[in-house]
C-alpha positions in Angstrom: -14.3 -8.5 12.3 -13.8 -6.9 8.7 -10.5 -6.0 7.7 -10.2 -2.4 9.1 -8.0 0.0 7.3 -6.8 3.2 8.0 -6.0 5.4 5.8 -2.5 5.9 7.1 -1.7 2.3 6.4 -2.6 3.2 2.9 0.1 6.1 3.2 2.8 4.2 3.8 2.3 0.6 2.4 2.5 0.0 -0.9 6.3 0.8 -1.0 9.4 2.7 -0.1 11.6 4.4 -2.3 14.5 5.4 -0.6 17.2 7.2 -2.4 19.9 9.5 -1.1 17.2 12.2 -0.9 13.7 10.8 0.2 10.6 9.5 -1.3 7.4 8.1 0.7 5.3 5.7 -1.5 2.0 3.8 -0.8 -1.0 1.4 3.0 0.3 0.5 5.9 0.6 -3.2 5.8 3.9 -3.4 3.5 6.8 -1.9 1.8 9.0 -2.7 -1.2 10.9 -2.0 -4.4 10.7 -4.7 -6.5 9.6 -8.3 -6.6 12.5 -9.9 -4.6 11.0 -7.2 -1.6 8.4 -8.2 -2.2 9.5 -11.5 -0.8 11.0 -10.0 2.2 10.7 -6.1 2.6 12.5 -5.9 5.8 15.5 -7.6 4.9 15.3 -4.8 1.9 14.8 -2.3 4.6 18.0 -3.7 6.6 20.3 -4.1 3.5 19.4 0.0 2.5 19.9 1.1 6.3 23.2 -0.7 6.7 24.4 0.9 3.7 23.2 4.2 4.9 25.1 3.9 7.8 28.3 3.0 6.5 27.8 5.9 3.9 26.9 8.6 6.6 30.4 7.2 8.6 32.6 9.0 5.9 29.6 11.6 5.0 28.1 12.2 8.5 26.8 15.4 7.0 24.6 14.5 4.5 21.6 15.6 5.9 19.7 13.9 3.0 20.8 10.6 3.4 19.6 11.1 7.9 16.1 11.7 6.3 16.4 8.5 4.0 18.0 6.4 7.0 14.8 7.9 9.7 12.3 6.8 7.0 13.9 3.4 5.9 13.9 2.8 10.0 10.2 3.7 10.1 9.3 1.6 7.5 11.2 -1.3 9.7 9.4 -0.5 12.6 6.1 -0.9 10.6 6.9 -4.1 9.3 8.5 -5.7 12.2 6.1 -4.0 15.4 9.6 -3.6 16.9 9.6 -0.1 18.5 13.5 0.1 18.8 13.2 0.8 15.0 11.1 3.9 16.0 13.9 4.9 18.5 16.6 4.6 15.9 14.3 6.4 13.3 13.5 9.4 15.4 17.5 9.6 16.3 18.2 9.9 12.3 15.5 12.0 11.7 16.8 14.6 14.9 20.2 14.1 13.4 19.1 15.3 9.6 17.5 18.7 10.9 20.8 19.1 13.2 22.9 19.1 10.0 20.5 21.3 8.4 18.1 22.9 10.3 16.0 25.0 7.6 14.1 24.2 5.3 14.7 20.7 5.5 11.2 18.8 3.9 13.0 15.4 4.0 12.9 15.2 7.7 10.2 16.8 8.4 8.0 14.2 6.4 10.2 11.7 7.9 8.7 13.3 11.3 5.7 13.1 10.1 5.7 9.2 9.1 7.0 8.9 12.0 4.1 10.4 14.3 1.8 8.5 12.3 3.6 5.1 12.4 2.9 5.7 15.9 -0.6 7.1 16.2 0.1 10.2 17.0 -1.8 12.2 14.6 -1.8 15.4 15.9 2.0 15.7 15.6 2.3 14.0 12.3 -0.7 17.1 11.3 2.1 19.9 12.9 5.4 18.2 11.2 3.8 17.5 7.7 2.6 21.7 7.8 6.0 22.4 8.5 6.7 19.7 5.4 4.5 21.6 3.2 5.8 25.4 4.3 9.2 23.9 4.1 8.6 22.4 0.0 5.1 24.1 -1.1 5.8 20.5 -4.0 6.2 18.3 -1.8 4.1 15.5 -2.9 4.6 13.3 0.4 4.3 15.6 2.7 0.6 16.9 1.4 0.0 13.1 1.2 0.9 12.4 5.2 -0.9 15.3 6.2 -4.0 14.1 4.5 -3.7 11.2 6.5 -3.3 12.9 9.6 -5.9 15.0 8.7 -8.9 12.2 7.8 -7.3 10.3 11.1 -8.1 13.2 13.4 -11.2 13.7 11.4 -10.8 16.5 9.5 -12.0 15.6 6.3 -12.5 18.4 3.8 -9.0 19.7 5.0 -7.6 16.2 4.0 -9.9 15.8 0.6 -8.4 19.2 -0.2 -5.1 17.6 0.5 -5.3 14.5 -1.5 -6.0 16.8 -4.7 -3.1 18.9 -4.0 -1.0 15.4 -3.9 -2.5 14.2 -7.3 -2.0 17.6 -8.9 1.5 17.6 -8.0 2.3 13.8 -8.4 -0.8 11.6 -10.1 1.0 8.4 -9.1 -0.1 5.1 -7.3 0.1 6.5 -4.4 -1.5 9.5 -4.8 -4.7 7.6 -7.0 -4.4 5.5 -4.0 -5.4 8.4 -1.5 -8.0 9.6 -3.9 -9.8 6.7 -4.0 -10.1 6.1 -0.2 -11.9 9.6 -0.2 -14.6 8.2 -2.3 -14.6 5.3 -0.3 -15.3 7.0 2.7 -18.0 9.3 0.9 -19.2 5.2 0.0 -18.8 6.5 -3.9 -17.2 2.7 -4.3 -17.6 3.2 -8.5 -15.3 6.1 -8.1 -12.6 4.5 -5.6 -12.7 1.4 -7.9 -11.6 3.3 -10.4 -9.1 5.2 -9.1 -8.2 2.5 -7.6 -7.6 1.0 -11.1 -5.8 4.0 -12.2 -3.3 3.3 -9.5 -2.7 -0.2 -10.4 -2.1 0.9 -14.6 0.4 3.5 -13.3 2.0 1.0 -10.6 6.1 1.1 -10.9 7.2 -2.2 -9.8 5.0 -5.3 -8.0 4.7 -3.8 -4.6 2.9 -0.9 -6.1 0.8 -3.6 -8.0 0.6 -6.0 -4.9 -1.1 -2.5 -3.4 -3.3 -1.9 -6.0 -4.8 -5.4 -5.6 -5.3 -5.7 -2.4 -7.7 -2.9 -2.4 -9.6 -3.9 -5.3 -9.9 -7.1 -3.7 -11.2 -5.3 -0.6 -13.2 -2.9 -2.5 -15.1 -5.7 -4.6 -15.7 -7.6 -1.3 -17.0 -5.3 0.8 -19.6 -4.3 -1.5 -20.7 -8.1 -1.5 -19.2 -9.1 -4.3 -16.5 -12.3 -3.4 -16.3 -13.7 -6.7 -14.7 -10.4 -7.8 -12.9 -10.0 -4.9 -10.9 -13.3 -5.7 -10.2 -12.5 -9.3 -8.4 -9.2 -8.0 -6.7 -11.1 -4.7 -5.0 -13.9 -7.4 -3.6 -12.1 -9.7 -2.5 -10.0 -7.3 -0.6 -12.9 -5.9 0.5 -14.2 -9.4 2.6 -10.8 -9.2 3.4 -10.9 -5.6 2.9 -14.6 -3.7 4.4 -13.5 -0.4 2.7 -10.6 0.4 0.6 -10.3 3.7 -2.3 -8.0 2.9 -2.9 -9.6 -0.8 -2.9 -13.6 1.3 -4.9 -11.9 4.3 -7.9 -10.6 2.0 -7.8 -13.7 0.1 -8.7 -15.8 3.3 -11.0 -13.6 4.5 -12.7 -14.4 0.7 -12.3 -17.8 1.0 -14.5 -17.7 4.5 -16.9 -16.0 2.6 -16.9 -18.8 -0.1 -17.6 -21.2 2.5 -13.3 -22.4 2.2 -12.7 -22.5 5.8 -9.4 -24.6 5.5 -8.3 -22.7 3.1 -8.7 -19.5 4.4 -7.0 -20.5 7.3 -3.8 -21.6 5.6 -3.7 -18.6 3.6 -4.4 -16.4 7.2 -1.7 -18.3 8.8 0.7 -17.4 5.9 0.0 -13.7 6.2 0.6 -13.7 10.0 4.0 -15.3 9.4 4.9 -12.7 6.8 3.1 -9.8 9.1 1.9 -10.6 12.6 -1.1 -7.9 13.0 -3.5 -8.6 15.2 -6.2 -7.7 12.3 -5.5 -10.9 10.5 -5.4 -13.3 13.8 -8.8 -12.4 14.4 -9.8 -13.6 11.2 -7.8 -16.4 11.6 -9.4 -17.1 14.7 -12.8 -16.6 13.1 -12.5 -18.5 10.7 -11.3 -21.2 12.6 -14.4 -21.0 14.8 -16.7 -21.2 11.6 -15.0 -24.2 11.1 -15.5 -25.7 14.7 -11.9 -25.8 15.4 -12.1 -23.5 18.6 -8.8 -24.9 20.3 -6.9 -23.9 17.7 -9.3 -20.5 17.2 -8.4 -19.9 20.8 -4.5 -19.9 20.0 -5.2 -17.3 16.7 -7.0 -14.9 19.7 -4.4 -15.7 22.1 -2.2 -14.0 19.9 -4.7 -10.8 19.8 -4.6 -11.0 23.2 -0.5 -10.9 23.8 -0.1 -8.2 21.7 -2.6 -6.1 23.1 -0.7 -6.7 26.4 2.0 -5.8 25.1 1.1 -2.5 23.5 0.1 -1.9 26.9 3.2 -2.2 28.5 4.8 -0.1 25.8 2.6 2.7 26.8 1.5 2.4 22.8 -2.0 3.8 21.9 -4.5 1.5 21.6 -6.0 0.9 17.9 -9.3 -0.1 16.4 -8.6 -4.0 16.1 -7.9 -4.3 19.7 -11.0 -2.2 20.9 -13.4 -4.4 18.5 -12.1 -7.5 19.8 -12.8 -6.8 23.0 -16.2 -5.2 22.6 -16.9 -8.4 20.8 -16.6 -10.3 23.9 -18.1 -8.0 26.4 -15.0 -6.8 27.7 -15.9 -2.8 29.3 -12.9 -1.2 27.0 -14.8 2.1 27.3 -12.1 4.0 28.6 -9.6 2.7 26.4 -11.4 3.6 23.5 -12.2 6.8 25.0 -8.8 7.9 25.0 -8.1 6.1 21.4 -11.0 8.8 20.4 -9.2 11.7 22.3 -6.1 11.8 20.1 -7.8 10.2 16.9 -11.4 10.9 16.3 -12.0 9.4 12.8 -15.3 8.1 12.0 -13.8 4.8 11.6 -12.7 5.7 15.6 -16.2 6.7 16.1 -17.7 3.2 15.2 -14.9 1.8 17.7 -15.9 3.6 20.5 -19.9 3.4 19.6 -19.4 -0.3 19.5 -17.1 -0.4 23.2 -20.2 1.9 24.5 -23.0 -0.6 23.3 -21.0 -3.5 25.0 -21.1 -1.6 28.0 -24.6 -0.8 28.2 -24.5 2.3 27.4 -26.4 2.9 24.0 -27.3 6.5 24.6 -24.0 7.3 24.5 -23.1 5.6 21.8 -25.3 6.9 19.1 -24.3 9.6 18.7 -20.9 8.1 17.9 -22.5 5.6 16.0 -24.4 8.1 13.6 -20.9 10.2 13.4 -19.4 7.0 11.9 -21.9 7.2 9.1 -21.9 10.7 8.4 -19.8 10.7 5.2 -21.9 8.4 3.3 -19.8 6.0 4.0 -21.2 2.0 2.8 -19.3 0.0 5.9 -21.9 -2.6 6.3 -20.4 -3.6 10.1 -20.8 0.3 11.3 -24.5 -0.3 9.8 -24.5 -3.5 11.7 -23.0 -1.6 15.1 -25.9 1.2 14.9 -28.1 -1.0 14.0 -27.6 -3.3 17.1 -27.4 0.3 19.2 -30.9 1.3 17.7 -32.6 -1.8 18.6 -31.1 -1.7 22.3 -33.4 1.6 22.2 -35.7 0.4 21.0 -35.8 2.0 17.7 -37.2 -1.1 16.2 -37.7 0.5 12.2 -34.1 2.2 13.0 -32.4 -1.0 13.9 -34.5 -2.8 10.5 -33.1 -0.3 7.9 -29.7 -0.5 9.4 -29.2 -4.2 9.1 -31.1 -4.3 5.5 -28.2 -1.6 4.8 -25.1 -3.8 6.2 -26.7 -6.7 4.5 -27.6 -5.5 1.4 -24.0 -3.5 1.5 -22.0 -7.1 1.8 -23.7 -10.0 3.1 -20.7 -11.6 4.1 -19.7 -8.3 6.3 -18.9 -10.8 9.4 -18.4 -14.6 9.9 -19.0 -13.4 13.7 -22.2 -11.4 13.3 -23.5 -11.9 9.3 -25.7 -14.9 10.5 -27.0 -13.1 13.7 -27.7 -10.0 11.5 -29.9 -12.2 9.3 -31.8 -13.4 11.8 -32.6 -10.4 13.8 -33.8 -8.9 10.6 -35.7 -11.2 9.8 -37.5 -11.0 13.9 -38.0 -7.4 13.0 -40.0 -8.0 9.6 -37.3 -7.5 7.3 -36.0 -9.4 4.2 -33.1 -11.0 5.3 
């Protein structure tokens, strides 16, 4: 499975500046400050919040330090997938508008986080409006309601957006929105270079770590690993504990034919942050490597979380509808409804894929040819429609798309890469 990431976790990732007003900074696998946060964000998070609360005890109506508490708490809940977090974040953030009801942008972009921390994009759309009619230069709030905006798959709206945010604020994390809208449009030049822009203007590690990570990403999925690694270690020479930076490095060193080290540095990210995106590729690399007892324990873990996300009535996400269409699971209705309240392309190829390993390719082309409409260069959604086509029997269909996935990154999938190959090469393409 490649590293799937959307765009909200490149809202809130990159850091958190919380101050006794409030500040959202940059992609949703990790928060910090500065290099010892780097280390351990949460504990950050949970030394700021306890402070907060002790301040708000004598000030209990300062309205702008409820906002900075609700965000810290759904930065927390982020990091740590516990949902209490969410509870407690939701309580500051109701608390903040009860003190001060009008006009209050703080909050309502702490609403808005909120929503999306959760997957609910729709209502992190309607709080980061009222965000922007609240402050018209409010940098965050155009920034969150980009990312609601591309998530519920409304993308000129959101480009729009993401120019409003760099005309107000051309920081990291507004260089980092930019260049995900070229990525989508697949203009990977462009969102390399913003992408670099956001790394020279980066205010402390975290916002470097960031900036790294998606280079790194960037450079490997357009094939090129050795690249990919250069970016992934110095990133780490700035930030050695961070999840994303040690989670694209592994999924490198699978590429470069290191399976043991891939897996040590996979392991090492799921310690730091336990998301089910990077036990998959733990698992897969694992497999690659002909360890499938202990490949079955990394998917076990996919598996538990999944049920629990169930029990917690939580949406379901892309990760978990992939893994299970890999393995012939029917998660067509799930991913029905994950397309209901979030119909991104990146949803679209989800729900294609769930489809296809149902049997049911005539539905899922359409989905399938939605998930490319952008321009985007994702060489597993050319994989997915390519597989789609050829179940059709759209034999020169199914041919340019896997030319396109391989010639894209050949490295797009330790599950599927080698199977893609081969197929092409049955169809009379150069594999």
């Amino acid at each position: 499975m490649a590293l799937r990431t959307p765009i909200i976790v490149v809202a809130l990732a990159a850091g958190l500046t919380v101050t006794a007003g409030i500040a959202l900074r940059h992609h949703g696998d990790r928060p910090a400050t500065t290099a010892a946060a780097v280390v351990d964000p949460a504990a950050d998070l949970e030394r700021f919040a306890e402070r907060t609360r002790r301040h708000l005890d004598d000030a209990p109506r300062d309205w702008t330090g409820w906002a900075a508490l609700g965000m810290a708490y759904v930065q927390l809940g982020r990091i740590t997938g516990d949902p209490a977090h969410y509870t407690q974040a939701a309580a500051a953030l109701d608390r903040s508008l009860e003190v001060e009801p009008a006009g209050n942008a703080a909050a309502l972009t702490g609403q808005a986080a909120l929503s999306a921390a959760q997957h609910r994009f729709g209502d992190a759309v309607t709080h980061a409006r009222a965000a922007v009619a609240a402050d018209a230069y409010s940098a965050d709030a155009y920034g969150i309601l980009a990312d609601g905006l591309i998530e519920t798959g409304h993308y000129d709206e959101a480009f729009a957006d993401v120019q409003k945010m760099v005309d107000l604020r051309p920081d990291t994390t507004s260089f980092a929105r930019a260049s995900y809208t070229f990525e989508l449009r697949g203009q990977i030049d462009r969102a390399a270079g913003l992408m670099r822009q956001a790394l020279q203007v980066a205010e402390n590690p975290a916002d470097e770590a960031f900036a790294y990570t998606h280079l790194a990403e960037l450079a490997f999925n357009r094939g090129d690993p050795a690249a990919a690694r250069t970016e992934a270690d110095a990133g780490l020479s700035r930030a050695p504990s961070n999840a994303g930076l040690l989670a694209v490095r592994g999924r490198i060193r699978a590429a470069q034919g290191d399976l043991s080290g891939a897996a040590a540095d996979l392991r090492a990210a799921i310690a730091l942050q336990p998301l089910p995106a990077y036990a998959v590729q733990l698992g897969d690399a694992l497999t690659a490597a002909g360890d499938q007892s202990a490949a079955d324990q990394a998917y076990a873990l996919v598996e538990a979380a999944h049920r629990l996300a169930v029990a917690q009535h939580q949406p379901s996400d892309i990760d978990f509808v992939l893994y299970y269409a890999d393995r012939g699971t029917d998660v067509t209705t799930e991913a029905r409804a994950l397309y209901a309240g979030r119909s991104s392309n990146q949803v679209a190829d989800a729900y294609a894929w769930a489809l296809h390993a149902a049997g049911r390719d005539r539905e899922a082309l359409p989905l399938a040819d939605r998930a490319l409409s952008l321009g985007t260069t994702d060489a597993l959604a050319h994989f997915h429609r390519g597989e789609i086509r050829l179940a059709l029997g759209d034999r020169s269909g199914a041919r340019a798309d896997l030319a396109a996935a391989l010639r894209t990154n050949p490295h797009f999938s330790p599950r599927y890469a080698a199977a893609a190959q081969s197929t092409l090469r049955s169809l009379g393409g150069a594999a």
